[in-house]
mmCIF file of the C-alpha atoms, coordinates in Angstrom:
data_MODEL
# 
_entry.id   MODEL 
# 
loop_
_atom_site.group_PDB 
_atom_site.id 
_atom_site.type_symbol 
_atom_site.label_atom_id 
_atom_site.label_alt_id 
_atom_site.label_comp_id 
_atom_site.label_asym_id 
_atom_site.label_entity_id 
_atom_site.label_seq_id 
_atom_site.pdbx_PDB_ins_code 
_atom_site.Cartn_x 
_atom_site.Cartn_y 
_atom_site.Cartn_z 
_atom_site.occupancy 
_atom_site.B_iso_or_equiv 
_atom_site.pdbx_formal_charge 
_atom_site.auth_seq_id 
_atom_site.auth_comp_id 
_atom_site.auth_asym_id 
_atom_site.auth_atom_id 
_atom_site.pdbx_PDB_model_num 
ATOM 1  C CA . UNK A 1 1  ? -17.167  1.813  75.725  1.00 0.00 ? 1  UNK A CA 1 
ATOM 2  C CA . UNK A 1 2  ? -18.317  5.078  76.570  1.00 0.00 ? 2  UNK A CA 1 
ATOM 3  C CA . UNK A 1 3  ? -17.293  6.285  73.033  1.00 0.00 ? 3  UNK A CA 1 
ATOM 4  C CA . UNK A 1 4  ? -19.370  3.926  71.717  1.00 0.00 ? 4  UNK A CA 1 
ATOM 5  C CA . UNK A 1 5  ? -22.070  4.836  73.965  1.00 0.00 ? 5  UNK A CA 1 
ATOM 6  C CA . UNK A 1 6  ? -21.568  8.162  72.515  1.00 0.00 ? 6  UNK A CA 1 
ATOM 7  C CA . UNK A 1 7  ? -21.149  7.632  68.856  1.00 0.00 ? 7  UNK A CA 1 
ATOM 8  C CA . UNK A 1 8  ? -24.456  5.991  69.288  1.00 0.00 ? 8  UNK A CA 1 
ATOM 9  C CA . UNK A 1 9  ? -26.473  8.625  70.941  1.00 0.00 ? 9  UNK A CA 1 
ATOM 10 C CA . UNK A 1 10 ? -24.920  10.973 68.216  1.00 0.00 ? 10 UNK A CA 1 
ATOM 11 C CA . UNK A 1 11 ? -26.173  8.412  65.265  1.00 0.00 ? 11 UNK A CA 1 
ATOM 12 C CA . UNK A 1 12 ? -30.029  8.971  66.985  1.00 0.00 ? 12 UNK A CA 1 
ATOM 13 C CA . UNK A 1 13 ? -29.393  12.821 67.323  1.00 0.00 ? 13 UNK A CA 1 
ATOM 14 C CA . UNK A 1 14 ? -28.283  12.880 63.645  1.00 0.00 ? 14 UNK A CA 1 
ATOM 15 C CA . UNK A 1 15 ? -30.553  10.650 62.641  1.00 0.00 ? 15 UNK A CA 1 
ATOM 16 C CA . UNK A 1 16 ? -33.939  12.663 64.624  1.00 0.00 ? 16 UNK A CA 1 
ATOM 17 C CA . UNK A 1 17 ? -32.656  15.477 63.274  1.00 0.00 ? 17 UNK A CA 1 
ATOM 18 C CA . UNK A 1 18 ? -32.382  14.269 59.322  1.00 0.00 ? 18 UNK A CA 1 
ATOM 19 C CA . UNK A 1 19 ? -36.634  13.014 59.903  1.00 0.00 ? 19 UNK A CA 1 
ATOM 20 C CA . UNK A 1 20 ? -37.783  16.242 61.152  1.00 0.00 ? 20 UNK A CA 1 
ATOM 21 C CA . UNK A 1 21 ? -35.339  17.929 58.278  1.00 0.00 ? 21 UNK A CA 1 
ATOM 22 C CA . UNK A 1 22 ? -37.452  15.213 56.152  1.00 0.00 ? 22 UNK A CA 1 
ATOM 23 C CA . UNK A 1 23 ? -40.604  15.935 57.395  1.00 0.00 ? 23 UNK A CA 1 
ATOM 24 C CA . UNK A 1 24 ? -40.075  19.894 56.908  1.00 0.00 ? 24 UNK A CA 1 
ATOM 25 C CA . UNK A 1 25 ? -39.270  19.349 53.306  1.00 0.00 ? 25 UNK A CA 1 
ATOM 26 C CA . UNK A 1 26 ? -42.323  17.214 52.526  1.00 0.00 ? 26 UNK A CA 1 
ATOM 27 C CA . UNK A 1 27 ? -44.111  19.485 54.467  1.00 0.00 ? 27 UNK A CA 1 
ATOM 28 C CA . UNK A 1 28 ? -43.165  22.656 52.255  1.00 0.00 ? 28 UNK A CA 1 
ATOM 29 C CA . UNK A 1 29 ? -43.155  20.604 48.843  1.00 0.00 ? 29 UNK A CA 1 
ATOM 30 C CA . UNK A 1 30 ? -46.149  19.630 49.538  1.00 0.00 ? 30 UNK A CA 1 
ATOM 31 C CA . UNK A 1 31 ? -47.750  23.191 50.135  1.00 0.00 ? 31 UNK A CA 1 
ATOM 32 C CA . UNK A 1 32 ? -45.764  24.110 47.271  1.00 0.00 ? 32 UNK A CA 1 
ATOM 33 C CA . UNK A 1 33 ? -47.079  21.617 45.220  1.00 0.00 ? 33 UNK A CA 1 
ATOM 34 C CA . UNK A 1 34 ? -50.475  22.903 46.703  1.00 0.00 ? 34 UNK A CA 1 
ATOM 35 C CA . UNK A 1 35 ? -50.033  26.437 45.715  1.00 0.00 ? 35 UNK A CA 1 
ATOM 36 C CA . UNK A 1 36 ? -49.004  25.484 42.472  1.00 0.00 ? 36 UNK A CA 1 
ATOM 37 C CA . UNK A 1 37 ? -52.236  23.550 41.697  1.00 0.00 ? 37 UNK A CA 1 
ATOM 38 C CA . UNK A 1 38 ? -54.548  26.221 43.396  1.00 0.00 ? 38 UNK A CA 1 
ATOM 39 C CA . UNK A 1 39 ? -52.395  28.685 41.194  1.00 0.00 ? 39 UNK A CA 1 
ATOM 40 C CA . UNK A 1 40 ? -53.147  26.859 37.960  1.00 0.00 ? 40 UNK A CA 1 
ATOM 41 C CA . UNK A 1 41 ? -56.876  26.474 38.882  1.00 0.00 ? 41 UNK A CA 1 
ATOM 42 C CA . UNK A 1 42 ? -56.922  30.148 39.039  1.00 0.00 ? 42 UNK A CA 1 
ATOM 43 C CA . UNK A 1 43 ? -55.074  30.449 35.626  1.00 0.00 ? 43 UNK A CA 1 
ATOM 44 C CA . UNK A 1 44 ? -57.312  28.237 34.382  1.00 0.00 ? 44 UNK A CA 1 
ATOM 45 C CA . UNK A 1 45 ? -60.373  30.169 35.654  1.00 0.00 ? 45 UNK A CA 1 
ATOM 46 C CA . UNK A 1 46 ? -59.580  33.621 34.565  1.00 0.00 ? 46 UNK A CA 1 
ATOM 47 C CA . UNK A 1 47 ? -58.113  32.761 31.008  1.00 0.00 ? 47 UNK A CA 1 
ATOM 48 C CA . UNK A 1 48 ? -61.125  30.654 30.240  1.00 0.00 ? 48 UNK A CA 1 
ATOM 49 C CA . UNK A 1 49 ? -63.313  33.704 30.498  1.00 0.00 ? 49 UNK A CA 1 
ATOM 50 C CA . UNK A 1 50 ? -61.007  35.614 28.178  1.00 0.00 ? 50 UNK A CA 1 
ATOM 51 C CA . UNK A 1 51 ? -60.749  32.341 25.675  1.00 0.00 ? 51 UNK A CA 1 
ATOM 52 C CA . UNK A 1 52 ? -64.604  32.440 25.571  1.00 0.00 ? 52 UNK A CA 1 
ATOM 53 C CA . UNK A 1 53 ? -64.352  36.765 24.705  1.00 0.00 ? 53 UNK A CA 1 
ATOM 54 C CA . UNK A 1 54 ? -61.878  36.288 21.970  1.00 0.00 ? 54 UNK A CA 1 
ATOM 55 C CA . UNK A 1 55 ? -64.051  33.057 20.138  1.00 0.00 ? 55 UNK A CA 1 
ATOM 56 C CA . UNK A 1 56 ? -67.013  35.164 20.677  1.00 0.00 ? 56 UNK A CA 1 
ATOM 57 C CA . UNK A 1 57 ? -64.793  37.714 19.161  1.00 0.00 ? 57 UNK A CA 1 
ATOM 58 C CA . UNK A 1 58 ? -63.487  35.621 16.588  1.00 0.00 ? 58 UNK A CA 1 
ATOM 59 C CA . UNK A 1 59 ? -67.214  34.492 15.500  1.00 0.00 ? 59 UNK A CA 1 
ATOM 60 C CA . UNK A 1 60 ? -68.543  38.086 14.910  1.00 0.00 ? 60 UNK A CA 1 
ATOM 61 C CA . UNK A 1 61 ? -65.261  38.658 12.749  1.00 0.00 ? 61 UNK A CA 1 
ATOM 62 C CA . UNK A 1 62 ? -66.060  36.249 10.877  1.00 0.00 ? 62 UNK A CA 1 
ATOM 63 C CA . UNK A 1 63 ? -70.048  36.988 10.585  1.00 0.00 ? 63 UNK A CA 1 
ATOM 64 C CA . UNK A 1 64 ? -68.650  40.589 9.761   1.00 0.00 ? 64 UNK A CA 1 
ATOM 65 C CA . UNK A 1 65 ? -66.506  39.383 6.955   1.00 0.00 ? 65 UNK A CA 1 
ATOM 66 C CA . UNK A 1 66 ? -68.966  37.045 5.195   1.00 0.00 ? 66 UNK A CA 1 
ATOM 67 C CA . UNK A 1 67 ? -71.030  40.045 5.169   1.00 0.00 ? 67 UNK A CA 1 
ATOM 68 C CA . UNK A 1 68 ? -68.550  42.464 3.710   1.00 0.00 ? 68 UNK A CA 1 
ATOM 69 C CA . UNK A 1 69 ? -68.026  39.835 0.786   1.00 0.00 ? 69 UNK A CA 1 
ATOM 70 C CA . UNK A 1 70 ? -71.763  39.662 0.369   1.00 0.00 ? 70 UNK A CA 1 
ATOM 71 C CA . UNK A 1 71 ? -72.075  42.922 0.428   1.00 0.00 ? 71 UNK A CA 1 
ATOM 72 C CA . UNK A 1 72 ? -71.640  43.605 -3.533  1.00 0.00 ? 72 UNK A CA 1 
ATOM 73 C CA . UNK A 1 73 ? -74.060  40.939 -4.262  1.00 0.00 ? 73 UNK A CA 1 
ATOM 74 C CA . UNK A 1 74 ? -76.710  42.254 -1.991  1.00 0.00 ? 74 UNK A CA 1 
ATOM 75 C CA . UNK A 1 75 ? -76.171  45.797 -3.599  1.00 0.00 ? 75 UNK A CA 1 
ATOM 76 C CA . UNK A 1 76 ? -76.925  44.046 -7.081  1.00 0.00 ? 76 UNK A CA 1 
ATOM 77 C CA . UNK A 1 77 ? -79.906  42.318 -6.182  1.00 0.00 ? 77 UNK A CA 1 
ATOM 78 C CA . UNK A 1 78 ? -81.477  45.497 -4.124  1.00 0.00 ? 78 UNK A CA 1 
ATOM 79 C CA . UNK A 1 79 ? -80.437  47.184 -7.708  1.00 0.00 ? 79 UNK A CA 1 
ATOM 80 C CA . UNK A 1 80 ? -82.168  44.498 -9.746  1.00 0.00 ? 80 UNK A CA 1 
ATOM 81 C CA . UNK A 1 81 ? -85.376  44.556 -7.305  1.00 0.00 ? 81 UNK A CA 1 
ATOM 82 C CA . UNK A 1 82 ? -85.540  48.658 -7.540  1.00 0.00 ? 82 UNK A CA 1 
ATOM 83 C CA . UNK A 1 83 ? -85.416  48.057 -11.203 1.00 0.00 ? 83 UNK A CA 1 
ATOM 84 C CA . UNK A 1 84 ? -87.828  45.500 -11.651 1.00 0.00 ? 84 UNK A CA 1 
ATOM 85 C CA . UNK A 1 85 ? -90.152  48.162 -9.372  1.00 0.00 ? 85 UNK A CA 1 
ATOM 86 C CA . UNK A 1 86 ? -89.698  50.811 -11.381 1.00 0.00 ? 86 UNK A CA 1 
ATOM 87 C CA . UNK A 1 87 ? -90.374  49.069 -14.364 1.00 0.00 ? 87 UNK A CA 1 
ATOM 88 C CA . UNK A 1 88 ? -93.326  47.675 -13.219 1.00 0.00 ? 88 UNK A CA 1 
ATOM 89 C CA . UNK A 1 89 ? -94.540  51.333 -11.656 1.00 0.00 ? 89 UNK A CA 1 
ATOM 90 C CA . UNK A 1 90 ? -94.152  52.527 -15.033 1.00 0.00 ? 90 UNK A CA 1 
ATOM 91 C CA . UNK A 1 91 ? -96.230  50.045 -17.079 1.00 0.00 ? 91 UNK A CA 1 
ATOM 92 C CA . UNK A 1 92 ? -98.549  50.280 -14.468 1.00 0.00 ? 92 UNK A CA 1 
ATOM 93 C CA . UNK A 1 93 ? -98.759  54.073 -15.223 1.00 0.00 ? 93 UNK A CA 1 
ATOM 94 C CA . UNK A 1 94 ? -98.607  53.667 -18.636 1.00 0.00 ? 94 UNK A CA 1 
ATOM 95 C CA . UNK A 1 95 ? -101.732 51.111 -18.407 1.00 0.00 ? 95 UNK A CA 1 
ATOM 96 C CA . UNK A 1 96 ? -103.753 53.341 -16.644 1.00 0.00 ? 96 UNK A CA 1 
ATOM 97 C CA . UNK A 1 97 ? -102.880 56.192 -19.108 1.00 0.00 ? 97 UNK A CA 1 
ATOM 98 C CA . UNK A 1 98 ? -104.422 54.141 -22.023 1.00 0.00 ? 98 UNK A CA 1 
ATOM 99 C CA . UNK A 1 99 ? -107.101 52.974 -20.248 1.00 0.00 ? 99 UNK A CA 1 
# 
């Protein structure tokens, strides 16, 4: 009887002793789970200022290269425009020689 006695009070120690073990492990998963999502927040916080740098980046690239494929055009038309000035300076200086 007293065995029994004992094997039972051993079963409660054991068993008290697995719920705190428990409780510790919950405890520290939990505040690991914690730190992980306070961790990702933070990732999440700092890479979305670089994200916005490199579209903002990414934008003027592209504004730059539009421009550099324009930029032959734009040279022909300033051409055309000088031209067309010149032209019209002369005539203008030819009218007013014959006038």
């Amino acid at each position: 009887m007293a065995e029994l006695e004992q094997a039972k009070s051993r079963l409660a120690e054991v068993e008290n002793v697995w719920v705190f073990a428990h409780e510790d492990t919950v405890t520290v998963l939990a505040n690991f789970s914690i730190r992980i999502v306070n961790l990702l927040a933070d990732e999440d916080r700092l890479t979305r200022g670089h994200v916005e740098k490199i579209e903002a980046m990414d934008v003027e690239a592209t504004s730059l290269r539009k421009m550099l494929k324009e930029a032959p055009q734009r040279q022909l038309e300033f051409r055309r425009v000088r031209d067309v000035d010149d032209f019209s300076s002369r005539i203008h200086v030819c009218s007013a020689t014959f006038s």
